[in-house]
mmJSON file of the N, C-alpha and C atoms, coordinates in Angstrom:
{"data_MODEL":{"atom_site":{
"group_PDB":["ATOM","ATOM","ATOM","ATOM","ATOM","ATOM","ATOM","ATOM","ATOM","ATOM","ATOM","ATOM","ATOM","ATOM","ATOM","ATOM","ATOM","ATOM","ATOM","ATOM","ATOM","ATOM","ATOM","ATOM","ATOM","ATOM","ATOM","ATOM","ATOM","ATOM","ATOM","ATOM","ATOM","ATOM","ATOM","ATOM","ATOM","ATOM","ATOM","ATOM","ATOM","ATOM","ATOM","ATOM","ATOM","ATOM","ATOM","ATOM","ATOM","ATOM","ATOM","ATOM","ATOM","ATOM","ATOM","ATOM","ATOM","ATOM","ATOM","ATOM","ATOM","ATOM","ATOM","ATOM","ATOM","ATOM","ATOM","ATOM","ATOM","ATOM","ATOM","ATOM","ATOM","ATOM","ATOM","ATOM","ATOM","ATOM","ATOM","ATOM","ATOM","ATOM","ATOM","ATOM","ATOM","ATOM","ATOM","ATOM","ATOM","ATOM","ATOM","ATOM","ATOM","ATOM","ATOM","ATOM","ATOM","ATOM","ATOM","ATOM","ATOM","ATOM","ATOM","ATOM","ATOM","ATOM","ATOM","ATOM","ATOM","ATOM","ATOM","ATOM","ATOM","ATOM","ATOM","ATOM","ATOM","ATOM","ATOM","ATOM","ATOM","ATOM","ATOM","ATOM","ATOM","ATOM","ATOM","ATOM","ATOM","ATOM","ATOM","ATOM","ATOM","ATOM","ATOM","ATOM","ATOM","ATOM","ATOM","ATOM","ATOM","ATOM","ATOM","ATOM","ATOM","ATOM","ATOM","ATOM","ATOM","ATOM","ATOM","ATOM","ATOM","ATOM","ATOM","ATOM","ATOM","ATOM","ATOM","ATOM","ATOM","ATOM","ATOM","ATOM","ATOM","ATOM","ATOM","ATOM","ATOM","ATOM","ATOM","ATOM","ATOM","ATOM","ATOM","ATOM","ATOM","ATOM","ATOM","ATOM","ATOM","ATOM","ATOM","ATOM","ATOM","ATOM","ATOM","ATOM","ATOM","ATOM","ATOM","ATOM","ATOM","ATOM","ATOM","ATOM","ATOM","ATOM","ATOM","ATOM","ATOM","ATOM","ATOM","ATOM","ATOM","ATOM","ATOM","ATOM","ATOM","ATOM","ATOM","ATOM","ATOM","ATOM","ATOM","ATOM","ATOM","ATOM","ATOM","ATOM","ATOM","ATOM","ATOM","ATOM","ATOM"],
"id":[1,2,3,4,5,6,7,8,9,10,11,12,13,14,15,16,17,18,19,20,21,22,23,24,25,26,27,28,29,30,31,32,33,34,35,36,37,38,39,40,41,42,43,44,45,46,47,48,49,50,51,52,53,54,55,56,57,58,59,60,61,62,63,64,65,66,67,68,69,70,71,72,73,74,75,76,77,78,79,80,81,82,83,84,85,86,87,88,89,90,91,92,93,94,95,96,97,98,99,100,101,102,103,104,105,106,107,108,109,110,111,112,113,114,115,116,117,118,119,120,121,122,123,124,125,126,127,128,129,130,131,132,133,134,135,136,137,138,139,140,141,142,143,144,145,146,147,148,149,150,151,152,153,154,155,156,157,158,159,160,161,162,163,164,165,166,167,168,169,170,171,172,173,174,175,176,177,178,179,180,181,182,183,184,185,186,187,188,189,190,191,192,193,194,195,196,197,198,199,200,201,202,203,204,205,206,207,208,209,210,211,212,213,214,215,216,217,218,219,220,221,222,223,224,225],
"type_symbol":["N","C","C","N","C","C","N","C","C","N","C","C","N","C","C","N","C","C","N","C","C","N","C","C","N","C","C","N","C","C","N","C","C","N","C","C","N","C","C","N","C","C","N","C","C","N","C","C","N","C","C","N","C","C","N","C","C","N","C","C","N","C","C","N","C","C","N","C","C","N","C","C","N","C","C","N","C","C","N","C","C","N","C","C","N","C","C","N","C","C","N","C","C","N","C","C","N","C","C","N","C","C","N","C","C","N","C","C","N","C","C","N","C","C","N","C","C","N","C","C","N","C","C","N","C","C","N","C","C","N","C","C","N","C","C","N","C","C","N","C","C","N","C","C","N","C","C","N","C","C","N","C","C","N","C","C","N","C","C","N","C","C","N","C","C","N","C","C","N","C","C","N","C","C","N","C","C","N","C","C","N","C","C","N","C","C","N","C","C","N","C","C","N","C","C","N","C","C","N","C","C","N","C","C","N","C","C","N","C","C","N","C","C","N","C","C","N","C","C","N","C","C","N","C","C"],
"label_atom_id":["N","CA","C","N","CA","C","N","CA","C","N","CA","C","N","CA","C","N","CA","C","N","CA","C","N","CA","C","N","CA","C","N","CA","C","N","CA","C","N","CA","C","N","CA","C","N","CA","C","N","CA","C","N","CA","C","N","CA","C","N","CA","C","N","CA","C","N","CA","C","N","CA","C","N","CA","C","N","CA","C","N","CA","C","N","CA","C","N","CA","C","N","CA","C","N","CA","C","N","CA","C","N","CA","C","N","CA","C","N","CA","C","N","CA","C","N","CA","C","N","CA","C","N","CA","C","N","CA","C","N","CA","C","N","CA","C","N","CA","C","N","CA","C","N","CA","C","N","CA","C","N","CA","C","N","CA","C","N","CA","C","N","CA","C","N","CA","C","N","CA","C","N","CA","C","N","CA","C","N","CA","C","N","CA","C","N","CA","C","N","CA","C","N","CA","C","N","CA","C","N","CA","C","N","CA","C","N","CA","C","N","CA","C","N","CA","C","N","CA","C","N","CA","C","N","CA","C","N","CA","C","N","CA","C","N","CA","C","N","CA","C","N","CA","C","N","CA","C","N","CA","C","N","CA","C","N","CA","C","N","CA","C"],
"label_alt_id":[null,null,null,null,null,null,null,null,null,null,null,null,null,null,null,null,null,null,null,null,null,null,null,null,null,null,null,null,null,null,null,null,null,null,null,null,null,null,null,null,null,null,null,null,null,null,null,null,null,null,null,null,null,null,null,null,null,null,null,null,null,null,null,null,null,null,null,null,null,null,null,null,null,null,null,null,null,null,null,null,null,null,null,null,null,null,null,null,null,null,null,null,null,null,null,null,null,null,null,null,null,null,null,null,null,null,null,null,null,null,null,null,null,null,null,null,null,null,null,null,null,null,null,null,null,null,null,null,null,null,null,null,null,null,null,null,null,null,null,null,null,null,null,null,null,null,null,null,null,null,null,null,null,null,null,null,null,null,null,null,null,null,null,null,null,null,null,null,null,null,null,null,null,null,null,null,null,null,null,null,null,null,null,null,null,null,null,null,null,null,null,null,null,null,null,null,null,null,null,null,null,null,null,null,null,null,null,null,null,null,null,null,null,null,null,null,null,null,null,null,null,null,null,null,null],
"label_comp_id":["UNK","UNK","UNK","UNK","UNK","UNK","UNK","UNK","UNK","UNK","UNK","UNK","UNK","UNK","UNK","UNK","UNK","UNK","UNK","UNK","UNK","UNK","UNK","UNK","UNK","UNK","UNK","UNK","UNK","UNK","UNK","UNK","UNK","UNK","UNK","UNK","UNK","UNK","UNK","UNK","UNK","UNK","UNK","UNK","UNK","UNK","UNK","UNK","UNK","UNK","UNK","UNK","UNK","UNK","UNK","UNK","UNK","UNK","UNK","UNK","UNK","UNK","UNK","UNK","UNK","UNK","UNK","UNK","UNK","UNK","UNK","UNK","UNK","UNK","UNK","UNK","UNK","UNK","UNK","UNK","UNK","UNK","UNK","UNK","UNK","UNK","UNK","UNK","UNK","UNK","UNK","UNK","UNK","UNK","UNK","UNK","UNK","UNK","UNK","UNK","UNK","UNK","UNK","UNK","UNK","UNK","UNK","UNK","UNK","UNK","UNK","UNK","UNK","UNK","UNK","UNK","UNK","UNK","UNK","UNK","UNK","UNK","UNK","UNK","UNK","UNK","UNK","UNK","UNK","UNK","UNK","UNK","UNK","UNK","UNK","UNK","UNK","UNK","UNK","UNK","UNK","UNK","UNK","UNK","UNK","UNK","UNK","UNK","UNK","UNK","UNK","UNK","UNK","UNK","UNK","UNK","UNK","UNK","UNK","UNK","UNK","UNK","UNK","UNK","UNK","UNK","UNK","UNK","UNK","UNK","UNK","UNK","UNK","UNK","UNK","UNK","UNK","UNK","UNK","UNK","UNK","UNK","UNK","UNK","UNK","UNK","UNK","UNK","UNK","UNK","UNK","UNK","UNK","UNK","UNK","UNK","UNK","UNK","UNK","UNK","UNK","UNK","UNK","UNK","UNK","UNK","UNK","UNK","UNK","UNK","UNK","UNK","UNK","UNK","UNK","UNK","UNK","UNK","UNK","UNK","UNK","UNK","UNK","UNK","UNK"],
"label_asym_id":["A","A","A","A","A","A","A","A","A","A","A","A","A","A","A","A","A","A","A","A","A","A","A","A","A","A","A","A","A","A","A","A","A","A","A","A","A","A","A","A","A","A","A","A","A","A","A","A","A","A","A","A","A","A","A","A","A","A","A","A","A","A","A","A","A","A","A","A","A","A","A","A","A","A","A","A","A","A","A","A","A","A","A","A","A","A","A","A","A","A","A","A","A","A","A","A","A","A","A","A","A","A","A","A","A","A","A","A","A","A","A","A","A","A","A","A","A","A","A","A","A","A","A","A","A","A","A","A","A","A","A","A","A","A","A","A","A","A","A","A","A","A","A","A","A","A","A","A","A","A","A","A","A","A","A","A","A","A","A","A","A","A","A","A","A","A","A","A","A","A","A","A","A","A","A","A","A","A","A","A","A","A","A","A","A","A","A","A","A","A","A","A","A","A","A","A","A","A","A","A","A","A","A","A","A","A","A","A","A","A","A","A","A","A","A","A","A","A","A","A","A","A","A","A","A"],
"label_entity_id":["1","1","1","1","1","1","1","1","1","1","1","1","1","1","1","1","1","1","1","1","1","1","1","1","1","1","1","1","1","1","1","1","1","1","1","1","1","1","1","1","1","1","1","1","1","1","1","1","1","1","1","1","1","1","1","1","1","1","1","1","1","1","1","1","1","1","1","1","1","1","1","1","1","1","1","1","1","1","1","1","1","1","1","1","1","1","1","1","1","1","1","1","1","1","1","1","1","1","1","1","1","1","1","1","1","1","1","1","1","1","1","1","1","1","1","1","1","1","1","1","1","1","1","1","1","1","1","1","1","1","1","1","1","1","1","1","1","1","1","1","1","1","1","1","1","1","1","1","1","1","1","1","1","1","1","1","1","1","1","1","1","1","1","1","1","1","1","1","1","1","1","1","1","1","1","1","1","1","1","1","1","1","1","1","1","1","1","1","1","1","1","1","1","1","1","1","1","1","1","1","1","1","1","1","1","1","1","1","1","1","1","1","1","1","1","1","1","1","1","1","1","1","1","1","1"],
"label_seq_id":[1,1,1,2,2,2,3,3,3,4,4,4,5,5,5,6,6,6,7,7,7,8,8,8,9,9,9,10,10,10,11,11,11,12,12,12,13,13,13,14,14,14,15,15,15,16,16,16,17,17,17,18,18,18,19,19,19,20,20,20,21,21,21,22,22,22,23,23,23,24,24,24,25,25,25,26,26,26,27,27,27,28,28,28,29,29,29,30,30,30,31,31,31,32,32,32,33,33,33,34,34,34,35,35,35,36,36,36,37,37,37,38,38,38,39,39,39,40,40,40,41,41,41,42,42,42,43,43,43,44,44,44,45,45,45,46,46,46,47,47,47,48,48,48,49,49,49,50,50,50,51,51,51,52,52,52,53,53,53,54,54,54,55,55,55,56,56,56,57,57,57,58,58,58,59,59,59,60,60,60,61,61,61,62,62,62,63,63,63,64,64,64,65,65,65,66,66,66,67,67,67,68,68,68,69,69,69,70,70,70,71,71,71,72,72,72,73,73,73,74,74,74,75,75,75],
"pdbx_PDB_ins_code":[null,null,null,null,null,null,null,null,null,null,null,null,null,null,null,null,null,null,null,null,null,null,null,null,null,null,null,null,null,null,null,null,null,null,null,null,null,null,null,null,null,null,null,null,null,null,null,null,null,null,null,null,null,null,null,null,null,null,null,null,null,null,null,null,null,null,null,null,null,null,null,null,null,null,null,null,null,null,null,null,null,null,null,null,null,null,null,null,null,null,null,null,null,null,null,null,null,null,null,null,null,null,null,null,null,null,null,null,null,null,null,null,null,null,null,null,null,null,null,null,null,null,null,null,null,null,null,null,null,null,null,null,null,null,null,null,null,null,null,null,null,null,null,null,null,null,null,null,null,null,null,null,null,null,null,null,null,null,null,null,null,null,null,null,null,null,null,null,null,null,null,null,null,null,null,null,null,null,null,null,null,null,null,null,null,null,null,null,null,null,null,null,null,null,null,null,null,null,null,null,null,null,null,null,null,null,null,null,null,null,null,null,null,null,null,null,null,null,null,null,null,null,null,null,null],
"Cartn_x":[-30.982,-30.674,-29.24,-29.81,-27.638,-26.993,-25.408,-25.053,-25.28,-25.106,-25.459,-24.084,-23.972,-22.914,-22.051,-22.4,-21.76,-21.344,-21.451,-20.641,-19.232,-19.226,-17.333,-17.09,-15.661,-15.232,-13.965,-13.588,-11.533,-11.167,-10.133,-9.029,-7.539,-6.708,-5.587,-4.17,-3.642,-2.57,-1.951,-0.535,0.571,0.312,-0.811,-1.262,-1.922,-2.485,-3.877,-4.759,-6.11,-7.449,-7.755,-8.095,-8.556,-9.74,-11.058,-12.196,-11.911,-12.774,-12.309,-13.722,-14.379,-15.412,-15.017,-15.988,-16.441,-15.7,-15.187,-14.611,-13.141,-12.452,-11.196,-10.151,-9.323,-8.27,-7.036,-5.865,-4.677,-4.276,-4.487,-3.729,-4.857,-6.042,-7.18,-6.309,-6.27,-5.737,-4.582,-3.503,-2.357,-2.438,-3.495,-4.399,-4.612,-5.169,-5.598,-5.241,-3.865,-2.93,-1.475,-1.882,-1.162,0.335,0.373,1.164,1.168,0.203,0.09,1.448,2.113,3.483,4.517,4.437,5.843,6.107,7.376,8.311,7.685,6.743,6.435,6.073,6.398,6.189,5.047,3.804,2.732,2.622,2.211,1.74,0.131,-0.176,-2.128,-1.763,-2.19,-2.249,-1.114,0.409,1.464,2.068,1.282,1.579,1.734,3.217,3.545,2.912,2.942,1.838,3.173,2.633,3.899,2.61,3.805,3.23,1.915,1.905,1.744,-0.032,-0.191,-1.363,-2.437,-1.751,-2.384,-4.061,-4.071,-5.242,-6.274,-5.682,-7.052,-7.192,-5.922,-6.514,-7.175,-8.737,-9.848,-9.025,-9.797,-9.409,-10.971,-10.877,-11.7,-11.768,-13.074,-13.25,-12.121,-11.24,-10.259,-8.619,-8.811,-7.14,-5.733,-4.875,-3.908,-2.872,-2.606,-1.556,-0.863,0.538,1.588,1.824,2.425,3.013,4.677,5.315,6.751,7.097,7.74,8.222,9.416,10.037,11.501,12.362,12.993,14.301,14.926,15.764,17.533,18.194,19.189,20.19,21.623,22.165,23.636,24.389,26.042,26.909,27.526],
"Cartn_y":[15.079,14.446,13.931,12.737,12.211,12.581,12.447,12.893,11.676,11.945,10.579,9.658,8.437,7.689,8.071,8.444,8.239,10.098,11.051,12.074,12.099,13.165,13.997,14.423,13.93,15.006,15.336,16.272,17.19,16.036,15.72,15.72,16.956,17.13,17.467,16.616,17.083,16.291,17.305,17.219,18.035,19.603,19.647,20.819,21.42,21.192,21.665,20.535,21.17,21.043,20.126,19.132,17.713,17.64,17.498,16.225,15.136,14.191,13.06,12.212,11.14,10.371,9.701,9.315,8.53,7.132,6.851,5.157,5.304,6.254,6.644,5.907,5.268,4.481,5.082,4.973,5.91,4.956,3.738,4.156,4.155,4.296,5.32,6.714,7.172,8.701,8.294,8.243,7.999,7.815,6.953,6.518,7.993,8.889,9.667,10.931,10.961,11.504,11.281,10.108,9.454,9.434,9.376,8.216,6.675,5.934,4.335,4.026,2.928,2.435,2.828,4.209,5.063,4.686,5.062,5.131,6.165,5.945,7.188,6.55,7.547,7.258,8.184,7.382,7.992,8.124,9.309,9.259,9.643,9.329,10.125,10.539,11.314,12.201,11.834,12.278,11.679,9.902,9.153,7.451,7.559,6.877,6.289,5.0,4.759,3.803,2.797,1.481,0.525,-0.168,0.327,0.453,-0.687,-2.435,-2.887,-2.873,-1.99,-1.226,-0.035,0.138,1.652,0.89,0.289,-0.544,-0.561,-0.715,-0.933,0.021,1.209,2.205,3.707,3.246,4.285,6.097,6.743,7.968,8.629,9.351,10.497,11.799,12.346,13.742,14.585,15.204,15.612,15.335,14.091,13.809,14.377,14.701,15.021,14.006,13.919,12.832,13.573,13.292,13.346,12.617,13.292,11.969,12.556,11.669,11.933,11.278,11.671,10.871,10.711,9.384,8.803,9.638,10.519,10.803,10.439,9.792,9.685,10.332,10.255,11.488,11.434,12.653,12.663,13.159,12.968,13.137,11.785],
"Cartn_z":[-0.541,-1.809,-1.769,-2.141,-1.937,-3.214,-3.624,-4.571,-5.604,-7.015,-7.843,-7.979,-7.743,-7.962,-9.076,-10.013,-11.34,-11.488,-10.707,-10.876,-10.693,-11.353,-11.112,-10.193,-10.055,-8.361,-9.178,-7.676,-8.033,-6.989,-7.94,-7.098,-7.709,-6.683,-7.259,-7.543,-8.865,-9.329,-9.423,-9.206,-9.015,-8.889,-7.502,-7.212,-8.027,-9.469,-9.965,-10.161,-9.885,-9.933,-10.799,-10.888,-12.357,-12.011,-12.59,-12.63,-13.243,-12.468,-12.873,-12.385,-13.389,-13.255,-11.76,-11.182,-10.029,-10.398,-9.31,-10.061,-10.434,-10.664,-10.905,-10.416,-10.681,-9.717,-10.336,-9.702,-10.198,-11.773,-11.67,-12.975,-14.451,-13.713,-14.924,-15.235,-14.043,-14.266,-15.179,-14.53,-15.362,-17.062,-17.371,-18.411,-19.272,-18.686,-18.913,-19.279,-18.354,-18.353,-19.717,-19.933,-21.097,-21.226,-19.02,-18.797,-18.38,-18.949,-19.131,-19.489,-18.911,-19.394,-19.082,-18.925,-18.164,-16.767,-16.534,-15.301,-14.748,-13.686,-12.91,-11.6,-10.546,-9.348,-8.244,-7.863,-7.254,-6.0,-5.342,-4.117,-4.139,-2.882,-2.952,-1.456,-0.921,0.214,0.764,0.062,0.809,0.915,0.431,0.75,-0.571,-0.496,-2.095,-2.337,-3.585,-4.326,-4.464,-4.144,-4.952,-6.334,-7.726,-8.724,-9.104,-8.419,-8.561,-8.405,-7.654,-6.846,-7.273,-8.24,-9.45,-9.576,-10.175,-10.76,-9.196,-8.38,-7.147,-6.237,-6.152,-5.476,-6.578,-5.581,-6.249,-4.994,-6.174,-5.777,-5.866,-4.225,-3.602,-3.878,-3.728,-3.821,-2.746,-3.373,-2.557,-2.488,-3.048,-2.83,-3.738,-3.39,-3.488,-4.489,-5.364,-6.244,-6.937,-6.327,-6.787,-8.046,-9.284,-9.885,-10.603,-10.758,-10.969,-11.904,-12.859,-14.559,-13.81,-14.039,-14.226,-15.3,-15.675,-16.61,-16.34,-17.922,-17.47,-18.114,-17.868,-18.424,-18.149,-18.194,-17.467,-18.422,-17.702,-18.87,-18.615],
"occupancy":[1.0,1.0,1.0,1.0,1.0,1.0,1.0,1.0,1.0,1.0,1.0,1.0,1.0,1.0,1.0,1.0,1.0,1.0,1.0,1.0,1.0,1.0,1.0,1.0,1.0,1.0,1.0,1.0,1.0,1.0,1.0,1.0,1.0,1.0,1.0,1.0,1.0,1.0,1.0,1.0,1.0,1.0,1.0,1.0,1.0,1.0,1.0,1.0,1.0,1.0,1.0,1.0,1.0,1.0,1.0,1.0,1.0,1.0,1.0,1.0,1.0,1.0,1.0,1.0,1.0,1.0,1.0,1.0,1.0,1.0,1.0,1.0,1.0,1.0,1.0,1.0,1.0,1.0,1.0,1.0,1.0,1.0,1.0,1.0,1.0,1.0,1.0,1.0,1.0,1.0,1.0,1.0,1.0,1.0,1.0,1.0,1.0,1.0,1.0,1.0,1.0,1.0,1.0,1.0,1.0,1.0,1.0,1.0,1.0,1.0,1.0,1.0,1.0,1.0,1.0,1.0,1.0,1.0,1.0,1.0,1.0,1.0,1.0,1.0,1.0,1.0,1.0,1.0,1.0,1.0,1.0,1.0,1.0,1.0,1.0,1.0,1.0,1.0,1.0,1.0,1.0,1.0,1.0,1.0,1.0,1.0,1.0,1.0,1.0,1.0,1.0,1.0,1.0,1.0,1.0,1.0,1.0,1.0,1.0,1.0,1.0,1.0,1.0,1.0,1.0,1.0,1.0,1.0,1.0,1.0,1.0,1.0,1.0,1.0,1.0,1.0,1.0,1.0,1.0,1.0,1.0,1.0,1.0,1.0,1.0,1.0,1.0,1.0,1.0,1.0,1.0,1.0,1.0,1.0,1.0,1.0,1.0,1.0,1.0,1.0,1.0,1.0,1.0,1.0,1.0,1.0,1.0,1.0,1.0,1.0,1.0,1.0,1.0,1.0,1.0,1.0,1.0,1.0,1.0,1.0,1.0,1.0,1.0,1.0,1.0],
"B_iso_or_equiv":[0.0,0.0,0.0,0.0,0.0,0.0,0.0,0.0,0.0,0.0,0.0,0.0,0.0,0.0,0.0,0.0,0.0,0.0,0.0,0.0,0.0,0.0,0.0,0.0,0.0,0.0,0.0,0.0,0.0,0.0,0.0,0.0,0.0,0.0,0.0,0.0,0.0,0.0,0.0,0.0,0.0,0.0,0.0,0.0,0.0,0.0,0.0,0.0,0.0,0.0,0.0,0.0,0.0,0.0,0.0,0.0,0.0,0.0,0.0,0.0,0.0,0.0,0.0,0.0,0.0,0.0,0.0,0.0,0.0,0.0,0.0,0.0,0.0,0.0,0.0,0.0,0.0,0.0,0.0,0.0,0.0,0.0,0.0,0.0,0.0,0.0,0.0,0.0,0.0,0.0,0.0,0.0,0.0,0.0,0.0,0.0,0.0,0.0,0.0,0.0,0.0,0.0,0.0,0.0,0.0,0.0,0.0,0.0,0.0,0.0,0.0,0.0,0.0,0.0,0.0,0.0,0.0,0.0,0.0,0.0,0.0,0.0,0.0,0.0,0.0,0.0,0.0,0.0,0.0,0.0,0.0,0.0,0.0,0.0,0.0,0.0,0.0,0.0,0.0,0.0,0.0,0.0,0.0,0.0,0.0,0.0,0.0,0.0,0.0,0.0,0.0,0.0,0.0,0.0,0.0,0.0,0.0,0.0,0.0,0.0,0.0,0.0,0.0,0.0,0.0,0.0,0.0,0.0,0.0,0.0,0.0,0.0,0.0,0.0,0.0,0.0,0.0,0.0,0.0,0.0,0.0,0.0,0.0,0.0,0.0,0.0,0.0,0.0,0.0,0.0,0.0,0.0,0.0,0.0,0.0,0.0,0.0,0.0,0.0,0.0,0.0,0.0,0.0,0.0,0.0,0.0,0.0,0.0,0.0,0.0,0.0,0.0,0.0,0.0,0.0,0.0,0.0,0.0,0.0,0.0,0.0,0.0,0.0,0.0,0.0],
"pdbx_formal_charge":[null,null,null,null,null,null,null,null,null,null,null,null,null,null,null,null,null,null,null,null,null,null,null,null,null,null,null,null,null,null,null,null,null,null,null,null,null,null,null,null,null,null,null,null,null,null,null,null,null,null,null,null,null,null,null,null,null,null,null,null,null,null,null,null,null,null,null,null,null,null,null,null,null,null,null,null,null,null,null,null,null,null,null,null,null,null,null,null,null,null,null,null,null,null,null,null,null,null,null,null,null,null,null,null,null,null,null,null,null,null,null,null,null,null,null,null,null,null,null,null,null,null,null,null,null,null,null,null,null,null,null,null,null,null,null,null,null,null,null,null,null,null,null,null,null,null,null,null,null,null,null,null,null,null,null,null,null,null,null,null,null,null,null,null,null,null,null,null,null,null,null,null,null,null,null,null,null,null,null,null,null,null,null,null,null,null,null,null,null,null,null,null,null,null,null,null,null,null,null,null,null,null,null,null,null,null,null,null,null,null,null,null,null,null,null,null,null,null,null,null,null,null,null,null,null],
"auth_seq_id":[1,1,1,2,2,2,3,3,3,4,4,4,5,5,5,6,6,6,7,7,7,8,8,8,9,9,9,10,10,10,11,11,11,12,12,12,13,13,13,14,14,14,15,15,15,16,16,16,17,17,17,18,18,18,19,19,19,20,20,20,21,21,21,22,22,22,23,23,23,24,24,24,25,25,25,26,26,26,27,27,27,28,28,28,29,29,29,30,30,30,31,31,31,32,32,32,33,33,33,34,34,34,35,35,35,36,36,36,37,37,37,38,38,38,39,39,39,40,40,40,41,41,41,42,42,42,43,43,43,44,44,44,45,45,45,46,46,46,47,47,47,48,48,48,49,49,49,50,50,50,51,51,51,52,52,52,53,53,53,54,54,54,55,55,55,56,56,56,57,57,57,58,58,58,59,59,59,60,60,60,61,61,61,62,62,62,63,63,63,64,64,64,65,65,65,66,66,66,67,67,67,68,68,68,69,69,69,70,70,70,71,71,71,72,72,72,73,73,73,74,74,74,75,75,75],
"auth_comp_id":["UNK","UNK","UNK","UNK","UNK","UNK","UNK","UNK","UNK","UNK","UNK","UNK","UNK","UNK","UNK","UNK","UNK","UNK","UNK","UNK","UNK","UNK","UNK","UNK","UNK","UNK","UNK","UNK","UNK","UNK","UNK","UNK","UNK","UNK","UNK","UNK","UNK","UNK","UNK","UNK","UNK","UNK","UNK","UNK","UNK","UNK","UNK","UNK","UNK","UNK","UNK","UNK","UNK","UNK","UNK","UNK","UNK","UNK","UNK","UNK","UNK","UNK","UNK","UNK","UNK","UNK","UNK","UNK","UNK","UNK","UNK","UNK","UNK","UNK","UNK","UNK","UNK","UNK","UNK","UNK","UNK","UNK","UNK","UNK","UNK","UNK","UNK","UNK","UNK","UNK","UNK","UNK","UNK","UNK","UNK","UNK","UNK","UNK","UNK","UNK","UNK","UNK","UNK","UNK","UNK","UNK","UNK","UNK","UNK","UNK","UNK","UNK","UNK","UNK","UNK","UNK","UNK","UNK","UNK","UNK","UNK","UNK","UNK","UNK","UNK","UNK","UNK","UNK","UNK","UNK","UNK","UNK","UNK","UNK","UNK","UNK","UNK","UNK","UNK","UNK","UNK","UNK","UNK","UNK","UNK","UNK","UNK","UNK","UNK","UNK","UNK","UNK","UNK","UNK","UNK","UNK","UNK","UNK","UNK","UNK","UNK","UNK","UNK","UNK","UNK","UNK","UNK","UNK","UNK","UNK","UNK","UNK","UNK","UNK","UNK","UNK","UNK","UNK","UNK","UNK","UNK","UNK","UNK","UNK","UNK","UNK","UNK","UNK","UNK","UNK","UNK","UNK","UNK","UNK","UNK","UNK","UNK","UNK","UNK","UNK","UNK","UNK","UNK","UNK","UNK","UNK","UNK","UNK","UNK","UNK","UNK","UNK","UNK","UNK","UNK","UNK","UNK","UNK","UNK","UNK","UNK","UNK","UNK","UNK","UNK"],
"auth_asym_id":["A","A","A","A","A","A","A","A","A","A","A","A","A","A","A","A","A","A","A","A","A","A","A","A","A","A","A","A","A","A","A","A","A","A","A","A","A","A","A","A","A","A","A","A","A","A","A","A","A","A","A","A","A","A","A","A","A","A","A","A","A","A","A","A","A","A","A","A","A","A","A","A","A","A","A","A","A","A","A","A","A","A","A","A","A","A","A","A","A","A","A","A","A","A","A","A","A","A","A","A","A","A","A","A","A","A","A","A","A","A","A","A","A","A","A","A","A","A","A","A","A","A","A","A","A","A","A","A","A","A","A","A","A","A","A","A","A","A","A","A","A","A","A","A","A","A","A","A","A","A","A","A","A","A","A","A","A","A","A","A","A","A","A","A","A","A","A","A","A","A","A","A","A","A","A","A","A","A","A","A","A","A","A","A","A","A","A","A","A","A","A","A","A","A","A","A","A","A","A","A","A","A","A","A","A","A","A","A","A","A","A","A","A","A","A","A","A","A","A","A","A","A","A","A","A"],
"auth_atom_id":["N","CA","C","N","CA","C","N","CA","C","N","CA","C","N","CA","C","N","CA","C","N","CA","C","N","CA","C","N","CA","C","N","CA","C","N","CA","C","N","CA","C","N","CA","C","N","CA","C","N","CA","C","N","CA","C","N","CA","C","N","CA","C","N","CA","C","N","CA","C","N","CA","C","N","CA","C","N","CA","C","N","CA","C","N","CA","C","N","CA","C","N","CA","C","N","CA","C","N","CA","C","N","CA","C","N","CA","C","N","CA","C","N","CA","C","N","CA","C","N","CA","C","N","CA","C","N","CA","C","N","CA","C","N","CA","C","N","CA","C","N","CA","C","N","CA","C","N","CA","C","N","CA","C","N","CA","C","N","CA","C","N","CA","C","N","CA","C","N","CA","C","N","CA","C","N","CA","C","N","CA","C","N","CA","C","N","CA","C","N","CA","C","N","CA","C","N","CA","C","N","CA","C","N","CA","C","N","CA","C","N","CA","C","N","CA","C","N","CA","C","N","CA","C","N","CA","C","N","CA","C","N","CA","C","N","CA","C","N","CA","C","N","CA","C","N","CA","C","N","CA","C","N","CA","C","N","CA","C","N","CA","C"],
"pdbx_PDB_model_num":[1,1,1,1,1,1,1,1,1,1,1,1,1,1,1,1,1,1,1,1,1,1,1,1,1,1,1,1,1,1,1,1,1,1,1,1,1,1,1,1,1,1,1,1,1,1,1,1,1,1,1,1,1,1,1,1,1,1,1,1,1,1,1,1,1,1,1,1,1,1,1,1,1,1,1,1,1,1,1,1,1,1,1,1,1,1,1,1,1,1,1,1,1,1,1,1,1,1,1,1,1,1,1,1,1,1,1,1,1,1,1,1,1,1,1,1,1,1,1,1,1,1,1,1,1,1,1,1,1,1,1,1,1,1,1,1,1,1,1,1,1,1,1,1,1,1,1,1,1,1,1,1,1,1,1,1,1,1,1,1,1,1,1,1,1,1,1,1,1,1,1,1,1,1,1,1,1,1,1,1,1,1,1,1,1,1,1,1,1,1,1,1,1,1,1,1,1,1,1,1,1,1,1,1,1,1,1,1,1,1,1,1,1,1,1,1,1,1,1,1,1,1,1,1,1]
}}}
């Protein structure tokens, strides 16, 4: 029996466990995550994302994504 297209898989984001629909591309997640619009910076198994790219890379049962909020600050 193959698996059905339209299931959930894990991936992990900042080392815990997410499901996430089939079809997922990083900046669904992000979406989802309800960082859409923010300064954040992605990797998936280590390869940083150049932001422009969120929208077309789909994400696998398994992968690893980093994500990092921009702060500013200082004195």
């Amino acid at each position: 029996m193959q698996p059905s297209q339209n299931a959930d898989f894990e991936v992990h984001v900042n080392g815990d466990p997410q499901r996430v629909p089939a079809g997922t591309c990083v900046s669904s997640l992000l979406d989802r995550m309800g960082l859409a619009g923010r300064r954040v910076a992605v990797a998936v198994n280590r390869e940083i994302l150049r932001r422009g790219t969120y929208h077309q890379r789909s994400l696998a049962e398994g992968d690893r994504v980093e994500v990092l909020e921009a702060v500013g600050g200082g004195k």
